[in-house]
NUMARBA-884212 format. One record per residue (C-alpha): residue in three letters; residue number from 1; x, y, z. Coordinates in nm, 4 decimals, m for minus. Each point is the difference from the previous one (the first is absolute). Layout:
% residues N
  aa   i        x        y        z
 Ala NUM        X        Y        Z
...
***
This chain:
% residues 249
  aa   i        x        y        z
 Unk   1  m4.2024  m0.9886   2.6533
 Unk   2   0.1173  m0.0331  m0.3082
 Unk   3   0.3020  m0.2123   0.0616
 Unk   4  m0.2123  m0.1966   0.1427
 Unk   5  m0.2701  m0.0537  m0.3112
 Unk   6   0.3566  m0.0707  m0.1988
 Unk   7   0.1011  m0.2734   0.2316
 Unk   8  m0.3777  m0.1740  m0.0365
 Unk   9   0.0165   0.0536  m0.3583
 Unk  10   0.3482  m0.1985  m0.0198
 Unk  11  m0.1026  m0.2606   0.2387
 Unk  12  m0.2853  m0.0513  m0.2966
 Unk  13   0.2149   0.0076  m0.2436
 Unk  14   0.2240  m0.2649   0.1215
 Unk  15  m0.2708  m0.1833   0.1252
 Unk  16  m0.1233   0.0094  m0.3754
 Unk  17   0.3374  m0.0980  m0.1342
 Unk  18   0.0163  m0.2953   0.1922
 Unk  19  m0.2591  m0.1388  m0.1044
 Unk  20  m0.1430  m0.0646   0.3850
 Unk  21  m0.3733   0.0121  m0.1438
 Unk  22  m0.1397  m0.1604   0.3470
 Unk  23   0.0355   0.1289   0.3628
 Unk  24   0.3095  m0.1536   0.1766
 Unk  25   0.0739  m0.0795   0.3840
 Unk  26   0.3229   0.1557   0.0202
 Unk  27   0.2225  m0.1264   0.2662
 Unk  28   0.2637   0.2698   0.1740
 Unk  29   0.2411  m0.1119   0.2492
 Unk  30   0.1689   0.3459   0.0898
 Unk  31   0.2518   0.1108   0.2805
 Unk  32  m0.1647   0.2687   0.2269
 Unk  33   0.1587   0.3197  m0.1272
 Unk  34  m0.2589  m0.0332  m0.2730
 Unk  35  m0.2447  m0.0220   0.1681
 Unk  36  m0.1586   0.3761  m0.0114
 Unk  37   0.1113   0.0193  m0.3502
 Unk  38  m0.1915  m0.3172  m0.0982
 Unk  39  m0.3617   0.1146   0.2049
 Unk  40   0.0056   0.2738  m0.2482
 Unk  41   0.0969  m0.1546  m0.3135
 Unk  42  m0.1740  m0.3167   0.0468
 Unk  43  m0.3086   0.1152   0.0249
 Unk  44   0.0744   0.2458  m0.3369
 Unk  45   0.0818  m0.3715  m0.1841
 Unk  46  m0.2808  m0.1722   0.0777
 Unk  47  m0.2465   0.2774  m0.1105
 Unk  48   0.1807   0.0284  m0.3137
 Unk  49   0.0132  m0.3577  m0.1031
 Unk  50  m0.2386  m0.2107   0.2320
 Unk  51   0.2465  m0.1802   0.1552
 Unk  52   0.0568  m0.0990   0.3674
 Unk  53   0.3007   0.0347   0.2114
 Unk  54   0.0771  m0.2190   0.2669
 Unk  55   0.3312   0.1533   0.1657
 Unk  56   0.1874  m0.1673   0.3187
 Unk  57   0.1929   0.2138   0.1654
 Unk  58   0.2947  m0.0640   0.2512
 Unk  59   0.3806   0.0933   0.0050
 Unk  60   0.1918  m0.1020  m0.3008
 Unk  61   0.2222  m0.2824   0.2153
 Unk  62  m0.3033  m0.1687   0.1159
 Unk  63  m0.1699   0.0709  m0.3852
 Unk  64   0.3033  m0.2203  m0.1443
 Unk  65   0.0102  m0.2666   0.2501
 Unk  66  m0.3507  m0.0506  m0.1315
 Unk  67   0.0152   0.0291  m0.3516
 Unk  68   0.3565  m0.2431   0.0585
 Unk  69  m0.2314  m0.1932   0.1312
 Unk  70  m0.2743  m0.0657  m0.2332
 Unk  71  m0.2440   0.2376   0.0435
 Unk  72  m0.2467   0.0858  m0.3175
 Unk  73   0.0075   0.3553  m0.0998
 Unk  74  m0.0082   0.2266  m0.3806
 Unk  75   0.2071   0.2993   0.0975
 Unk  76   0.2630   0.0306   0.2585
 Unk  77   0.1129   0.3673   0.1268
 Unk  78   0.2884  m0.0221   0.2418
 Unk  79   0.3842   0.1521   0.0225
 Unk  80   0.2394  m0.0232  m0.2554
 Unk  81   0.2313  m0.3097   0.1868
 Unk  82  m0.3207  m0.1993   0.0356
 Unk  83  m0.0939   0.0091  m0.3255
 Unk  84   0.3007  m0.0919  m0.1258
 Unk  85  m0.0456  m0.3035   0.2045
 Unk  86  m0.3396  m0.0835  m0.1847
 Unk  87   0.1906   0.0378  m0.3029
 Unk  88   0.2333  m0.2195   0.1096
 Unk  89  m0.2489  m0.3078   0.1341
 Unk  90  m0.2127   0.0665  m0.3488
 Unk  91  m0.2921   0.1314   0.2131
 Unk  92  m0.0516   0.3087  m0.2397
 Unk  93   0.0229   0.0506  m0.3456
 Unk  94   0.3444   0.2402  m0.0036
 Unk  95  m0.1306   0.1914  m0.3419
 Unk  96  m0.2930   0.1162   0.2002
 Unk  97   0.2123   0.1669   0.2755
 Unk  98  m0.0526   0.3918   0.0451
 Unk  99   0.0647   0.2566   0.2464
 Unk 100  m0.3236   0.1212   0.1784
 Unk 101   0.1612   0.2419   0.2420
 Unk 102   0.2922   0.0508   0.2209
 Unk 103   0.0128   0.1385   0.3736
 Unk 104   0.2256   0.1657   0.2171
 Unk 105   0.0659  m0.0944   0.4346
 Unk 106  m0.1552   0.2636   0.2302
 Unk 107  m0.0165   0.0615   0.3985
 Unk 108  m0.3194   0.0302   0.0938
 Unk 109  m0.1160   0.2476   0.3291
 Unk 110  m0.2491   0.0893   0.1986
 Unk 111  m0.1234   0.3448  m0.1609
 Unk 112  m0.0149   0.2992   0.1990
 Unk 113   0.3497  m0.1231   0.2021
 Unk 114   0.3477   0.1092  m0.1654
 Unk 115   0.1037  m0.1377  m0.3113
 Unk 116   0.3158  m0.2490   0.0608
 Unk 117   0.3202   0.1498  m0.1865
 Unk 118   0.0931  m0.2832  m0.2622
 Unk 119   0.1790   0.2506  m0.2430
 Unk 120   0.2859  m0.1987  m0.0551
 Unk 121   0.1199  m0.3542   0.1881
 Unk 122   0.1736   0.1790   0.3060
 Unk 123  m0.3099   0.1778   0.0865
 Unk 124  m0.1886  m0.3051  m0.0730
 Unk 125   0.2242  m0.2445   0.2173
 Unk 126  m0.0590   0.2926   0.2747
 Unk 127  m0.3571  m0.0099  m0.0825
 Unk 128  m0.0680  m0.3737   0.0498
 Unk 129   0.2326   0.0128   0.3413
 Unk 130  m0.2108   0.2384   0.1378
 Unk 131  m0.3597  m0.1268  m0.0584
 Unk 132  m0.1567  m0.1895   0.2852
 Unk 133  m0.1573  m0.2607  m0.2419
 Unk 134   0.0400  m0.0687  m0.3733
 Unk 135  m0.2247  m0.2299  m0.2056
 Unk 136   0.0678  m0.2111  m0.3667
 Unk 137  m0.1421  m0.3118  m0.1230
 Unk 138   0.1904  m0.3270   0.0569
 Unk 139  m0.0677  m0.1237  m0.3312
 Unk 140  m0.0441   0.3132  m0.1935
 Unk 141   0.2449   0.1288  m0.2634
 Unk 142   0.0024   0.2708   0.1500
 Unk 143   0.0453  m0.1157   0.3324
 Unk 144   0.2886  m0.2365  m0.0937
 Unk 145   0.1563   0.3141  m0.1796
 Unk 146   0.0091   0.2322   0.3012
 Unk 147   0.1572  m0.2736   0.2578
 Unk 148   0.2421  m0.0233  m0.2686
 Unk 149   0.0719   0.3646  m0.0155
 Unk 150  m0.0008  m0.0151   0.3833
 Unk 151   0.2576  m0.2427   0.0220
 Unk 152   0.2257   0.1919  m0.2611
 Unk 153  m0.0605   0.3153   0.2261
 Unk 154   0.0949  m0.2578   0.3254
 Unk 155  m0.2650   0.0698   0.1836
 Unk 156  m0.2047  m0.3274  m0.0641
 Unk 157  m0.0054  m0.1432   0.3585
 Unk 158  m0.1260   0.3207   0.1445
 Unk 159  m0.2542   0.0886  m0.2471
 Unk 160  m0.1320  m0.4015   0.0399
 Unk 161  m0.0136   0.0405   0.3617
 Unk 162  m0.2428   0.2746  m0.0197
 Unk 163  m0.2128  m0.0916  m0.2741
 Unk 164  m0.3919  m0.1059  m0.0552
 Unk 165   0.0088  m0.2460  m0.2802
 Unk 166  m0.3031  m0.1246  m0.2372
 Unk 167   0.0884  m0.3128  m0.2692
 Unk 168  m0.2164   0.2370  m0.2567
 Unk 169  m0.2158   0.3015   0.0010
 Unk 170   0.0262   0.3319   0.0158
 Unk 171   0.2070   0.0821   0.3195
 Unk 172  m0.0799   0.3389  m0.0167
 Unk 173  m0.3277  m0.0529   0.2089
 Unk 174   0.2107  m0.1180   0.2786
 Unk 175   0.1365   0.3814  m0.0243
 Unk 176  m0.3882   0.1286  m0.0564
 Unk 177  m0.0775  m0.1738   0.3688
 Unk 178   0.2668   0.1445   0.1720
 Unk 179   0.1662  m0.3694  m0.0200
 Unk 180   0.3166   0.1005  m0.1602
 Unk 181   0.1850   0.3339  m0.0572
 Unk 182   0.1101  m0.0718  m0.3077
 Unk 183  m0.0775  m0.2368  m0.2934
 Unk 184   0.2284  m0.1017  m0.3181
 Unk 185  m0.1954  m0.1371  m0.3151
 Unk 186  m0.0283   0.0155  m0.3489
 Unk 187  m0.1629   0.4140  m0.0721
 Unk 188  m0.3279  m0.1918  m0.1701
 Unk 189  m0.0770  m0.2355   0.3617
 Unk 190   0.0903   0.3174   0.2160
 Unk 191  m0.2251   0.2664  m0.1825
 Unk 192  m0.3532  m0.1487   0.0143
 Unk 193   0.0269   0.0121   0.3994
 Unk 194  m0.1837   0.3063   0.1502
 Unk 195   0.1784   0.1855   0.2674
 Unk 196   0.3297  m0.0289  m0.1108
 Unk 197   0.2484   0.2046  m0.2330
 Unk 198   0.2680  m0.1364  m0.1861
 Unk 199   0.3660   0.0652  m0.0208
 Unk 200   0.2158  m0.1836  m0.2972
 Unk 201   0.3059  m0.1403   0.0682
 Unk 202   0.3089   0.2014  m0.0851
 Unk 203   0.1201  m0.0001  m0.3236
 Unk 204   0.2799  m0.2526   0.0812
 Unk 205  m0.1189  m0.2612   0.1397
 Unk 206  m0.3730  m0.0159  m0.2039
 Unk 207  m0.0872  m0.2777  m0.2081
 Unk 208  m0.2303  m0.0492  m0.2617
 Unk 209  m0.1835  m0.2833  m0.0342
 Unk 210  m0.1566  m0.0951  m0.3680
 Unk 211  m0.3078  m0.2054  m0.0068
 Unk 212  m0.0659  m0.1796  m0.2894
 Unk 213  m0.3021  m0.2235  m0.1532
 Unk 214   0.0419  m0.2799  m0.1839
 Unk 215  m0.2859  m0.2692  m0.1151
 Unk 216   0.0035  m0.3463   0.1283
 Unk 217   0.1774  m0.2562  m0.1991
 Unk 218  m0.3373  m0.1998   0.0550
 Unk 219  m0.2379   0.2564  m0.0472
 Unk 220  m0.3582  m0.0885  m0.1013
 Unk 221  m0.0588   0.3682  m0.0949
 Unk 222   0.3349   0.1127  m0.1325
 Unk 223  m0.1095   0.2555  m0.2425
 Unk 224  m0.2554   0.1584   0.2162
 Unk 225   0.2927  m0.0177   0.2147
 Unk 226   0.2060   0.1789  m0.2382
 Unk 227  m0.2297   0.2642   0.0063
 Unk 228  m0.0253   0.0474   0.3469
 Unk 229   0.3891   0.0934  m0.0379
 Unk 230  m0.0396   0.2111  m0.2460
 Unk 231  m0.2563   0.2028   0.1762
 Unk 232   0.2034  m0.0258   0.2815
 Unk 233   0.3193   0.1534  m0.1669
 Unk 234  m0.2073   0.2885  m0.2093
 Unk 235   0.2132   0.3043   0.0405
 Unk 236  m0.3419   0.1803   0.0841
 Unk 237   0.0228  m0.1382   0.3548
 Unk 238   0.2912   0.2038   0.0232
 Unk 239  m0.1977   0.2573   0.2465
 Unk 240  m0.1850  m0.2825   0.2105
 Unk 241   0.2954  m0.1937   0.0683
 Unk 242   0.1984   0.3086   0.1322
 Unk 243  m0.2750   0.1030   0.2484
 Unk 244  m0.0054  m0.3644   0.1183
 Unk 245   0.3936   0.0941   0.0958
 Unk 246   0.1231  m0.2470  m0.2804
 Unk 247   0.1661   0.1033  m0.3632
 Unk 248  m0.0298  m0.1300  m0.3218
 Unk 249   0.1391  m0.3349  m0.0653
***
């Protein structure tokens, strides 16, 4: 409780520091892993400084093809590669980058049936062979990520031929309804889904992937903007972010 008056009282502060005397439509365009994080902390901002968030959520690939594209938006919140991307087309303002959180890759099964043995990337390989089905996103970070590490392990044509696919989401509810044995995701997408337990992926072959925020190069609001980073980043979130299955940024 009382990490949690500190963050309020910082997102006043900075709110104060700003300057950002009137309430501000804030506009968030943030890849899904967030999304858990941000219904916590959003709500926590806009208390403490009156302002409104508007978040978008979808998978980071389809986030940039927008944002590429033209679409309006204050703060952006997706991997690390995309936002160097934004950096890149001068759709965000590079000195207001900073690391929200990062997340690990997890398997995802139904809970109450035996946990898959991923210690390591022969038991892993063996893992994936033997599963009936196997769900990832087709568009998803994540998703991309564990066809990769399929095809390194050469078992990419088998794993395909078995699989349940969504172009975003959280696959693990295909495991939840008995759809899929196992699903592969980023931890934060896997661990809001009830009826399923969670299994990381072995030391060598996890990934972390770092999402960052960044204002919009066109920003209407840029230092309420700001501050919506700031609050984001507060150390003080340290707790919340790891029982959301992410780590700090």
């Amino acid at each position: 409780m009382r990490a949690l008056s500190v963050v309020v009282a910082t997102a006043l502060a900075m709110v104060a520091l700003t300057g950002a005397a009137q309430a501000a439509e804030i506009r968030v365009i943030s890849s899904n892993a967030l999304t858990e994080v941000l219904a916590v902390l959003g709500p926590q901002f806009e208390k403490a400084t009156g302002n409104t968030l508007v978040v978008h959520y979808d998978t980071t690939t389809a986030l940039r093809k927008d944002i590429i594209a033209g679409e309006a938006f204050d703060v952006a919140i997706l991997t690390g590669p995309a936002m160097d991307d934004l950096v890149h087309a001068s759709k965000v303002d590079p000195a207001t980058r900073a690391e929200v959180a990062r997340s690990g890759v997890g398997v995802a099964y139904k809970t109450g049936a035996p946990a898959p043995d991923i210690h390591d990337a022969a038991s892993f390989k063996n893992a994936m062979l033997a599963a009936h089905t196997v769900a990832y996103t087709t568009a998803g970070a994540s998703g991309l990520y564990f066809l990769s590490v399929c095809e390194k392990l050469g078992i990419a044509d088998q794993v395909k031929a078995k699989s349940r696919v969504l172009t975003g989401g959280r696959v693990a509810e295909l495991v939840a309804r008995g759809e899929a044995e196992l699903a592969a995701q980023q931890i934060s997408e896997l661990l809001p889904v009830a009826g399923v337990s969670i299994v990381p992926f072995p030391p060598d072959l996890q990934m972390y992937s770092s999402f960052p925020a960044a204002v919009a190069s066109t920003s209407k609001q840029p230092q309420a903007a700001a501050a919506l980073i700031r609050f984001l980043t507060d150390p003080n979130n340290a707790a919340l972010l790891k029982s959301k299955g992410m780590e700090p940024g």
